[in-house]
VOBA-1610 file (N, C-alpha, C; in pm, whole numbers, padded with zeros to 5 digits, always signed):
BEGIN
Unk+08369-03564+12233Unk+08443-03447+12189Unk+08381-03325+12254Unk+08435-03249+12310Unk+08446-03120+12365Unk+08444-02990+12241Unk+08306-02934+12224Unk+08255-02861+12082Unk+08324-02693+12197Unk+08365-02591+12105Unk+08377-02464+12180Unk+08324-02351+12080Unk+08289-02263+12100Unk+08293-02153+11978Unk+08430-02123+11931Unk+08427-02122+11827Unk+08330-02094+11715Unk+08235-02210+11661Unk+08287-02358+11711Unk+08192-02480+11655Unk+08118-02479+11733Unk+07993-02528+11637Unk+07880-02613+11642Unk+07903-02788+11651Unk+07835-02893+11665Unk+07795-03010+11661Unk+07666-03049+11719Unk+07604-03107+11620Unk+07472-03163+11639Unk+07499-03311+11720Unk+07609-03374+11666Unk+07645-03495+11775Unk+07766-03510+11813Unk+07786-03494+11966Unk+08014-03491+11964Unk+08008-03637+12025Unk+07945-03716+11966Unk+08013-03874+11998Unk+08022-03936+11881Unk+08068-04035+11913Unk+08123-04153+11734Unk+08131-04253+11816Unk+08114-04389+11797Unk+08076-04464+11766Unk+08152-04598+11749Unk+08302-04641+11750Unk+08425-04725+11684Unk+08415-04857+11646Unk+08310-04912+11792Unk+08266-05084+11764Unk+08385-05155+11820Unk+08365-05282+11813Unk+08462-05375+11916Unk+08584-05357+11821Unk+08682-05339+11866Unk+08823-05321+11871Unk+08891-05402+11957Unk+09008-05519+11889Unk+09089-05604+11914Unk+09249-05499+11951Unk+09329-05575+12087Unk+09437-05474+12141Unk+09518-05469+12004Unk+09554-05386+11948Unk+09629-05258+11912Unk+09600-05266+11760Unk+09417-05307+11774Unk+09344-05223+11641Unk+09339-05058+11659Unk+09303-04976+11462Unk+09306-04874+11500Unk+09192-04805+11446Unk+09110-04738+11456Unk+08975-04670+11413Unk+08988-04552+11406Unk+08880-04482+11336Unk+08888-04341+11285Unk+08759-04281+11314Unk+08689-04188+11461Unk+08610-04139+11483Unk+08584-04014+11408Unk+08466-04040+11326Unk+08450-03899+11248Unk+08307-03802+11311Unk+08349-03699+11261Unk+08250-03588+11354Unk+08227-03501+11280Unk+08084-03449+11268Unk+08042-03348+11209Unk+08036-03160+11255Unk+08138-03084+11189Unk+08091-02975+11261Unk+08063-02846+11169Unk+08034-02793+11229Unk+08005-02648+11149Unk+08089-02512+11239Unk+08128-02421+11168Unk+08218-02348+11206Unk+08133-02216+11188Unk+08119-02111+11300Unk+08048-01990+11248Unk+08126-01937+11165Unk+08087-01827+11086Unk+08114-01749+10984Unk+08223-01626+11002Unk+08204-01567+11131Unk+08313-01465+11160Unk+08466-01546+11243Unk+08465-01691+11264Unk+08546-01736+11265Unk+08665-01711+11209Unk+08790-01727+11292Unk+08925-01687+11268Unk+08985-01768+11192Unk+09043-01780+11095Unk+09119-01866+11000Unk+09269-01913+11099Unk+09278-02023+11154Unk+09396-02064+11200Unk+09371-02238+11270Unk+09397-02291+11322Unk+09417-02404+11387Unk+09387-02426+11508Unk+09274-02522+11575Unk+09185-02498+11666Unk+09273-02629+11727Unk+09162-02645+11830Unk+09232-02801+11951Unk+09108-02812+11999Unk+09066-02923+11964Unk+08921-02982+11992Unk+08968-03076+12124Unk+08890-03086+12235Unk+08953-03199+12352Unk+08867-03307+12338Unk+08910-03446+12307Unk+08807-03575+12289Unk+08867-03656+12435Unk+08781-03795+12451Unk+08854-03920+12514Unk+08713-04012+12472Unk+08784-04181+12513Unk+08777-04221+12428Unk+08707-04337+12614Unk+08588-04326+12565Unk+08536-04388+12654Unk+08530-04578+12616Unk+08539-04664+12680Unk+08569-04798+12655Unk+08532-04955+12777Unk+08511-05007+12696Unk+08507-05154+12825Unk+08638-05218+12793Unk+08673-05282+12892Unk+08804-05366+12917Unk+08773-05525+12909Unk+08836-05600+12947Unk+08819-05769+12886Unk+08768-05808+13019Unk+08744-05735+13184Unk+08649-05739+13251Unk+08517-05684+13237Unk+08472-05642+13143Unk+08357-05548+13089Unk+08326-05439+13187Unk+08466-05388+13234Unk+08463-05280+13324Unk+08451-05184+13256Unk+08407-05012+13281Unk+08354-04910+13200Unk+08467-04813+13223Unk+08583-04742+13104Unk+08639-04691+13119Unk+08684-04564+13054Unk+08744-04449+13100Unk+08764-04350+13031Unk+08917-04315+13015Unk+08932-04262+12885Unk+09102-04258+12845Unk+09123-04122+12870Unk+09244-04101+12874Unk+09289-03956+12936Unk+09251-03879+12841Unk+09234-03724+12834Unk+09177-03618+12730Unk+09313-03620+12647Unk+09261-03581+12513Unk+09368-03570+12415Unk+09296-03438+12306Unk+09381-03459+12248Unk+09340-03280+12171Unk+09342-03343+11995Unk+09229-03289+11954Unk+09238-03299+11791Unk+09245-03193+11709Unk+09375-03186+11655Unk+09355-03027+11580Unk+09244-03029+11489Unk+09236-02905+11437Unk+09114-02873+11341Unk+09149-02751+11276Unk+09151-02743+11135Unk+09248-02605+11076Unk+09085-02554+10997Unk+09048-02449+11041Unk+08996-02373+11020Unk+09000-02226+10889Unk+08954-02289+10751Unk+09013-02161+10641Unk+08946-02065+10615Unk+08977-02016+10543Unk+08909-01875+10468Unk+08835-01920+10377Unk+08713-01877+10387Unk+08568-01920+10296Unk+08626-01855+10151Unk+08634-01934+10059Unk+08668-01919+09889Unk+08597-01849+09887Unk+08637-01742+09752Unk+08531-01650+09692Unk+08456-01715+09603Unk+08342-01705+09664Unk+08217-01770+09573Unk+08187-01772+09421Unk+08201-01834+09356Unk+08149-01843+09218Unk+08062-01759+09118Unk+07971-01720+09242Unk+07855-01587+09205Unk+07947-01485+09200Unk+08036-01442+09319Unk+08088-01320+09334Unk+08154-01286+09196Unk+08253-01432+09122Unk+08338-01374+09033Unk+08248-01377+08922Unk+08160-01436+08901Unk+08010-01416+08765Unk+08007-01260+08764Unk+07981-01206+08884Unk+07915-01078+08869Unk+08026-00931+08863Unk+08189-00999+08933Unk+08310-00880+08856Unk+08325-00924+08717Unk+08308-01041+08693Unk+08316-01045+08505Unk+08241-00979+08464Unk+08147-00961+08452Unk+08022-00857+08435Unk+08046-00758+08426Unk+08018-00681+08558Unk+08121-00581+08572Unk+08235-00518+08472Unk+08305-00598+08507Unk+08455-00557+08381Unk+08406-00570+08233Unk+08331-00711+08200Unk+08249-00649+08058Unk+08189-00531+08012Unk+08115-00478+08091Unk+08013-00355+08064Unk+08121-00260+08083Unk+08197-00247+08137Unk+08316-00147+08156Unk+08416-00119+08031Unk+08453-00247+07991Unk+08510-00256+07865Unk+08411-00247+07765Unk+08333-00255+07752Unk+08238-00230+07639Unk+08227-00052+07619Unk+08170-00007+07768Unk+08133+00116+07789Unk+08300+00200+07754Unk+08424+00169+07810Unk+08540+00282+07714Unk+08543+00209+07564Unk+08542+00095+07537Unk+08546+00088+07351Unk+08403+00192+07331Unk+08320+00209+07306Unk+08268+00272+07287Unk+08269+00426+07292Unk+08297+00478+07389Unk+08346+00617+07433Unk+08445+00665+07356Unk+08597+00515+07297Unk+08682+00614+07243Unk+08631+00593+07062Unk+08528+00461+07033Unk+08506+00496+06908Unk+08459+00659+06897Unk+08318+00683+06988Unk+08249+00794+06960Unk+08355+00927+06947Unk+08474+00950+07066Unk+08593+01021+07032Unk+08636+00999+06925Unk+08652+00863+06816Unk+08754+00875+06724Unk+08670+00958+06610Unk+08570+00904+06603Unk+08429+00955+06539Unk+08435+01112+06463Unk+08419+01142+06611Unk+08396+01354+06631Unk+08540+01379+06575Unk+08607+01309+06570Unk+08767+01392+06529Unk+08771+01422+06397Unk+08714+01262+06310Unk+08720+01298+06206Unk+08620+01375+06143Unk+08500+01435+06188Unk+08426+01525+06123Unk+08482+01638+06083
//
């Protein structure tokens, strides 16, 4: 597999094992995506290197693997700490309009 920026890979090969004609396998690959990465749909270029039933050494034409690339979720911490936030906020006007209701009636 052919890695480009925004990916990373620590290994762009896999591995399939002997394969009988018109078995089908699933090369999996590890990658990491930088962080300022664009949210949309990438094209990774693989081929699929192989021996033949002469144990000749062969390479398959390039082919393209998409790869959809998302938008990093808002973290769990982030929404801990607007709940927060909005608590102390709501606490801080109940309070403000007791102390208003307070002074009125004196």
């Amino acid at each position: 597999m052919s890695v480009f920026e925004p990916f990373q890979s620590i290994d762009d090969s896999a591995y399939l094992g002997d394969l009988k004609p018109g078995e089908k396998a699933t090369a999996r690959y590890q990658l990491s995506v930088d962080a300022a990465a664009v949210a949309k749909e990438y094209a990774l270029t693989t081929e699929v290197r192989y021996r033949d039933a002469l144990d000749n050494s062969l390479v398959s034409d390039t082919f393209n693997i998409p790869v959809q690339v998302q938008a990093k979720p808002v973290s769990g911490r982030l929404i801990q700490v607007l709940a927060a936030i909005g608590l102390i906020a709501f606490i801080g006007i109940g309070a403000g309009y007791y102390l208003l209701v307070m002074r009125k009636k004196k």
